[in-house]
N, C-alpha and C positions, 0 to 999 in steps of 0.2 A: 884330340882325345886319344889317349892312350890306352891299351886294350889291355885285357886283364889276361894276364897269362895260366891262371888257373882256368877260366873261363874255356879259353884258347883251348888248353890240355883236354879238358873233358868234350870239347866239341872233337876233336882229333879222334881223342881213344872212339866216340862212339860213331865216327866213320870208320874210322876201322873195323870195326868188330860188326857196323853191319854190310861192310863189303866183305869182309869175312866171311858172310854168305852165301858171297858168290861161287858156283861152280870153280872149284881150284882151276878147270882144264879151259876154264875162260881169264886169258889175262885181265888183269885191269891195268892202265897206265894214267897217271894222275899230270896234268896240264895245268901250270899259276895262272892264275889271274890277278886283278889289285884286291881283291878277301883273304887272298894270301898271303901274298909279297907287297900289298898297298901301292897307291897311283905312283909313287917315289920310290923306286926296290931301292935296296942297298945289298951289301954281301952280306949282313947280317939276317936280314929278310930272305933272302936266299938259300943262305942255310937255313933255319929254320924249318923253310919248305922243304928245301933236296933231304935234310935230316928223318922228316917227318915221310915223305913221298915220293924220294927219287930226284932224278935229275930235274933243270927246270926246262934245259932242250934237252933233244936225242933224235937220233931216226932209229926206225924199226923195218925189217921188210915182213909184207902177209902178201902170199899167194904169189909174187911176181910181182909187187906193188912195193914201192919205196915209200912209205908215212916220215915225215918229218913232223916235228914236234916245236915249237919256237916260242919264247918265253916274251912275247909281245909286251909284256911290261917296259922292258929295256928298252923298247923302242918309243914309247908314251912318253917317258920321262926318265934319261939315264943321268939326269946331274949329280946324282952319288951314285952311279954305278958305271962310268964313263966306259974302263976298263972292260969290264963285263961286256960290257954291249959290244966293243971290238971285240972282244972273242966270238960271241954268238956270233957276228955279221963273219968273221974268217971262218970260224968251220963251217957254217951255212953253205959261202963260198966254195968250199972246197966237197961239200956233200954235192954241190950240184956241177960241179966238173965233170968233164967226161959226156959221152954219148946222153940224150934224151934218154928217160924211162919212164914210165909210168907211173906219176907222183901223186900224193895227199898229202896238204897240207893243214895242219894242227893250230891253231891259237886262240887266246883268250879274247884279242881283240881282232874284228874284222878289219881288213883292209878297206871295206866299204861298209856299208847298209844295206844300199838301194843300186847306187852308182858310181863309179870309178871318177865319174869328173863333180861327187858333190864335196861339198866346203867340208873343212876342217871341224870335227865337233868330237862330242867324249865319246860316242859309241863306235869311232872309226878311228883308222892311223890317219897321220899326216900325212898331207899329199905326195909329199916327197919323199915319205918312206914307202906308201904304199905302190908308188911308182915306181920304185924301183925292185922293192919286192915282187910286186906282182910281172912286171918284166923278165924278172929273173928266174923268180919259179916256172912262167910260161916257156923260158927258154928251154930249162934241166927236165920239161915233161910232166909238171904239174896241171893235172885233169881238173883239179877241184882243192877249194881252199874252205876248210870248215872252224867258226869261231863262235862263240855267244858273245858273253858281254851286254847284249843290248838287251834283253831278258823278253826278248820276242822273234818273234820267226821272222826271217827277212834274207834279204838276197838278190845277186844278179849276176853279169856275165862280162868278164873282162877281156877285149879281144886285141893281141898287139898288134905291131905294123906288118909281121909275118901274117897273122890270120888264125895264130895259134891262141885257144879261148883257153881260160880258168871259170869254170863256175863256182863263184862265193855263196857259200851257205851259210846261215846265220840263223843257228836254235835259240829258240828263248833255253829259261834255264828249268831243272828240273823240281825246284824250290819256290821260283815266289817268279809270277808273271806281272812285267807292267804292260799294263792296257790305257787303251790311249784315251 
């Protein structure tokens, strides 16, 4: 099914204009998921997004806190995005070099749901990404990793062989709840 890009345009303009409401001295930072960039990004899909909303990563610091921002699509499905997704994973890489700090982590898909050792399913990464991800944020100082995607509240606690925890948080969405 292909989307209708007038459709698209006017869903766009009237987020914008009701984030536009927002207090200007409150940022807003806008994070893909697959309603943006779909289950299969490409750079085309990308743009779109970064055109419309900004980058599709970034990090930000608030307060003495390092926020990273990660475009978890790329990681679900890069076969038209191969390239892409090696950049994310390098400058990831290179964000989290250097001494431990104090991290939050950003994405549309959870590294888990519930548990770090459950199966492979659409509302989580694969095991192998999130193994390695989640190793690696724990290592650079990540306290907490916050994602939806699953359009329910959910969550748990990933502790590596150091002893160093991420707690996964997992909001439903602010649009449309599935109940079980």
């Amino acid at each position: 099914r292909k989307a209708d890009p007038e459709m698209r345009a006017a869903q766009v303009r009237d987020f914008k204009e009701a984030m536009g409401r927002v207090d200007p001295d409150i940022p807003l930072l806008c994070l893909c998921g697959n309603h943006d960039i779909g289950n299969r990004p490409n750079a085309v899909t990308i743009r779109g997004f970064s055109e419309n909303f900004g980058d599709d990563y970034f990090s930000f610091r608030c307060g003495g806190v390092r926020c990273i921002v990660v475009n978890s699509q790329l990681w679900e499905d890069d076969t038209d995005a191969k390239a892409l997704r090696e950049e994310m994973d390098e400058w990831l890489e290179k964000e989290c070099a250097g001494p431990p700090v104090p991290t939050l982590v950003f994405s549309h898909i959870a590294p888990f749901v519930f548990d770090q050792e459950e199966k492979d399913e659409y509302f989580n990464l694969r095991r192998d990404v999130r193994a390695r991800w989640l190793r690696r944020f724990a290592e650079c100082g990540a306290r907490g990793w916050f994602a939806g995607h699953y359009h329910r509240n959910a969550g748990g606690r990933f502790r590596d062989e150091a002893g160093r925890e991420v707690e996964v948080v997992v909001t439903a969405a602010g649009g449309t709840q599935i109940v079980d």
